[in-house]
C-alpha positions as CSV (number, residue, x, y, z in Angstrom):
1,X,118.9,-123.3,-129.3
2,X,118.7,-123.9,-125.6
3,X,116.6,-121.7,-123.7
4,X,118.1,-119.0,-121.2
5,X,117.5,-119.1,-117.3
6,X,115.7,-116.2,-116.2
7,X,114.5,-116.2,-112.3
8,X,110.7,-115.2,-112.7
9,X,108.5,-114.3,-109.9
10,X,107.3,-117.8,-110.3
11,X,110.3,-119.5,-109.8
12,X,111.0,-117.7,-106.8
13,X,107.9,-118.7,-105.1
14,X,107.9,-122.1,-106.4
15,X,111.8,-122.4,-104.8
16,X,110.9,-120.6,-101.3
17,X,107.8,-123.5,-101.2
18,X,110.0,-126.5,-102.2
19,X,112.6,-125.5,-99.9
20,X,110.4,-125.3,-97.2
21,X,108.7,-128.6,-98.5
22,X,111.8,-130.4,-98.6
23,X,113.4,-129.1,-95.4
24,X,109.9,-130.7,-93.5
25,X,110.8,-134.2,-95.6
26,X,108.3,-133.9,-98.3
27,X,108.6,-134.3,-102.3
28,X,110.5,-136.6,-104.4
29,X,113.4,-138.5,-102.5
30,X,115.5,-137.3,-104.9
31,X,114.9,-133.8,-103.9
32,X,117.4,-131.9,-101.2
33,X,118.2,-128.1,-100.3
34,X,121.7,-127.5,-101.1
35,X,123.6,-124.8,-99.1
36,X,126.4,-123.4,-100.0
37,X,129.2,-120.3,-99.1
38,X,129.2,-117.8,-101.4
39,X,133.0,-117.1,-102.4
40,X,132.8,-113.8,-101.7
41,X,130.5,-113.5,-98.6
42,X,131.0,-116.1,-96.8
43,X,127.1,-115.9,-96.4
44,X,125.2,-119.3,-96.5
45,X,123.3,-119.8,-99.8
46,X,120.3,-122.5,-100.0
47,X,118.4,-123.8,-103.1
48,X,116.9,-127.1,-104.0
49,X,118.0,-129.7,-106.2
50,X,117.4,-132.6,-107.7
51,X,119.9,-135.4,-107.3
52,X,120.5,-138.2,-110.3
53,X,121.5,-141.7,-109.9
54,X,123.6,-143.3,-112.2
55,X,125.0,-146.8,-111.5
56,X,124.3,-146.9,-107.8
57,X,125.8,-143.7,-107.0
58,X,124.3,-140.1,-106.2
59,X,125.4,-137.0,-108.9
60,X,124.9,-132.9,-108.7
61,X,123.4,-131.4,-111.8
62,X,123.4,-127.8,-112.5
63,X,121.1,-127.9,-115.5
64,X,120.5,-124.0,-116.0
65,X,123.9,-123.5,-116.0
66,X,127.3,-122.3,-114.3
67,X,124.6,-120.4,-111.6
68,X,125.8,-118.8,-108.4
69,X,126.1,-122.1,-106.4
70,X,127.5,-123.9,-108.8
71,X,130.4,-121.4,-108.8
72,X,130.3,-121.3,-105.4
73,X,130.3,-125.7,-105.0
74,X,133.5,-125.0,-107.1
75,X,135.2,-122.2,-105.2
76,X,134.7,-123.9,-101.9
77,X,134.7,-127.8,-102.9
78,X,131.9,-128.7,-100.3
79,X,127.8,-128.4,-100.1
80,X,125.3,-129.2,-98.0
81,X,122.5,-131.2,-98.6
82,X,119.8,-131.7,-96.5
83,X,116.1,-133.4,-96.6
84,X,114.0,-133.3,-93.4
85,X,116.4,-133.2,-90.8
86,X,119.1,-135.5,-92.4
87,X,122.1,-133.3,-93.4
88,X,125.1,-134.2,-94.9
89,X,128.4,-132.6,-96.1
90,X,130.1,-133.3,-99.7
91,X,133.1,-132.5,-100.8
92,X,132.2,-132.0,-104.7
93,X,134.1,-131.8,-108.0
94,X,133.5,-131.1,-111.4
95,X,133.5,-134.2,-113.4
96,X,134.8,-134.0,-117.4
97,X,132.6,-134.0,-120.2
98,X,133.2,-138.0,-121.1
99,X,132.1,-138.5,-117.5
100,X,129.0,-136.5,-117.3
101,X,127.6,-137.3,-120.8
102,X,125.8,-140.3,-119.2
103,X,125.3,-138.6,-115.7
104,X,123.6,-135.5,-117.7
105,X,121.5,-137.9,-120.1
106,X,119.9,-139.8,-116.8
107,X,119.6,-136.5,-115.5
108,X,117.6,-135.0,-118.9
109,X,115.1,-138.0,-118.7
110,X,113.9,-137.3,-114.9
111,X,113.9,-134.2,-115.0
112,X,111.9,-132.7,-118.0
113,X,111.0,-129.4,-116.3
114,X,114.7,-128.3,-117.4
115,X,114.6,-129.9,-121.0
116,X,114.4,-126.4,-123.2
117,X,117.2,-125.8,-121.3
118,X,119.6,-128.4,-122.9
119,X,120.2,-128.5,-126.9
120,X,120.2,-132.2,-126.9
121,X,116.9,-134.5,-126.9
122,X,116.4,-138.4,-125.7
123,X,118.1,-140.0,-129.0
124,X,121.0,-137.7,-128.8
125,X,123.9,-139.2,-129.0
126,X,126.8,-139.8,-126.2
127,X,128.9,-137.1,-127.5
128,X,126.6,-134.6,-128.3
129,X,125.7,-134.8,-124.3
130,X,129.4,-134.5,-123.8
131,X,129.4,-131.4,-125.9
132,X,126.6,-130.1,-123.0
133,X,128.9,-130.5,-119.9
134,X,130.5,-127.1,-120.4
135,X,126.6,-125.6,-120.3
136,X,125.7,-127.7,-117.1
137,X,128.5,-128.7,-114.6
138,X,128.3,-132.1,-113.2
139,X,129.6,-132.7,-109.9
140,X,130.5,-135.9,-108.1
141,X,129.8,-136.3,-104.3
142,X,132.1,-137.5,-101.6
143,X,130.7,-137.4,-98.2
144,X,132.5,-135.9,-96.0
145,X,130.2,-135.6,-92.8
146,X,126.6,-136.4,-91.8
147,X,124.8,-134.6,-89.2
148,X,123.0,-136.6,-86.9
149,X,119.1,-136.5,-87.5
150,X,117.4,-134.9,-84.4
């Protein structure tokens, strides 16, 4: 049984330090700060994430689950990601299971931080990663505009 996401004092400190990390250029390349509208507030919501690569091409994992700005990606169909001072603007949709079973397994081997998380391991199968999909939304990345670094 997978674990349940609970936001602990030290996750909140360990976010508030990466995104300040990562908004100065530093950590894994893979790492950005995603902002997004909240669908109700119209306030701006940042947190970081990890991207995956799969076949050449850059995918959006939310591996604790359908969380605020996953909801929010979907409501609004655009994010922000930035690193340093490159930001850019991607208009984001929620891929079927089929296509993020391998999108989700790539993601599960870099990241094992959010293993307890999934109920699959490394010699699951295809399908069963499928059958996670639901659990963590998968979202593909158009971009739509990049700011200019300054």
């Amino acid at each position: 049984m997978a674990k349940a996401y609970r936001v602990s004092t030290g996750i909140r400190v360990w976010n508030a330090l990466a995104r300040v990390g990562i908004s100065a250029g530093f950590g894994a390349r893979r790492w950005r700060i995603l902002t997004v509208r909240g669908r109700k507030t119209g306030r701006a919501y940042s947190t970081p994430v990890s991207l995956v690569t799969v076949e050449g091409r850059a995918w959006l994992v939310s591996p604790y689950g359908r969380r605020g700005w996953a909801a929010n990606a979907l409501a609004l169909g655009e994010v922000e990601l930035r690193r340093g001072r490159d930001a850019r603007t991607f208009r984001v949709r929620e891929v079927p299971p089929e296509q993020a079973a391998p999108v989700l397994r790539a993601y599960y081997a870099q990241e094992p931080i959010t293993r307890p998380y999934f109920d699959v391991t490394l010699e699951s199968s295809d399908a069963d990663f499928a059958l996670e999909a639901p659990r963590h939304p998968v979202f593909s990345l158009e971009e739509i505009q990049r700011v200019a670094k300054r």
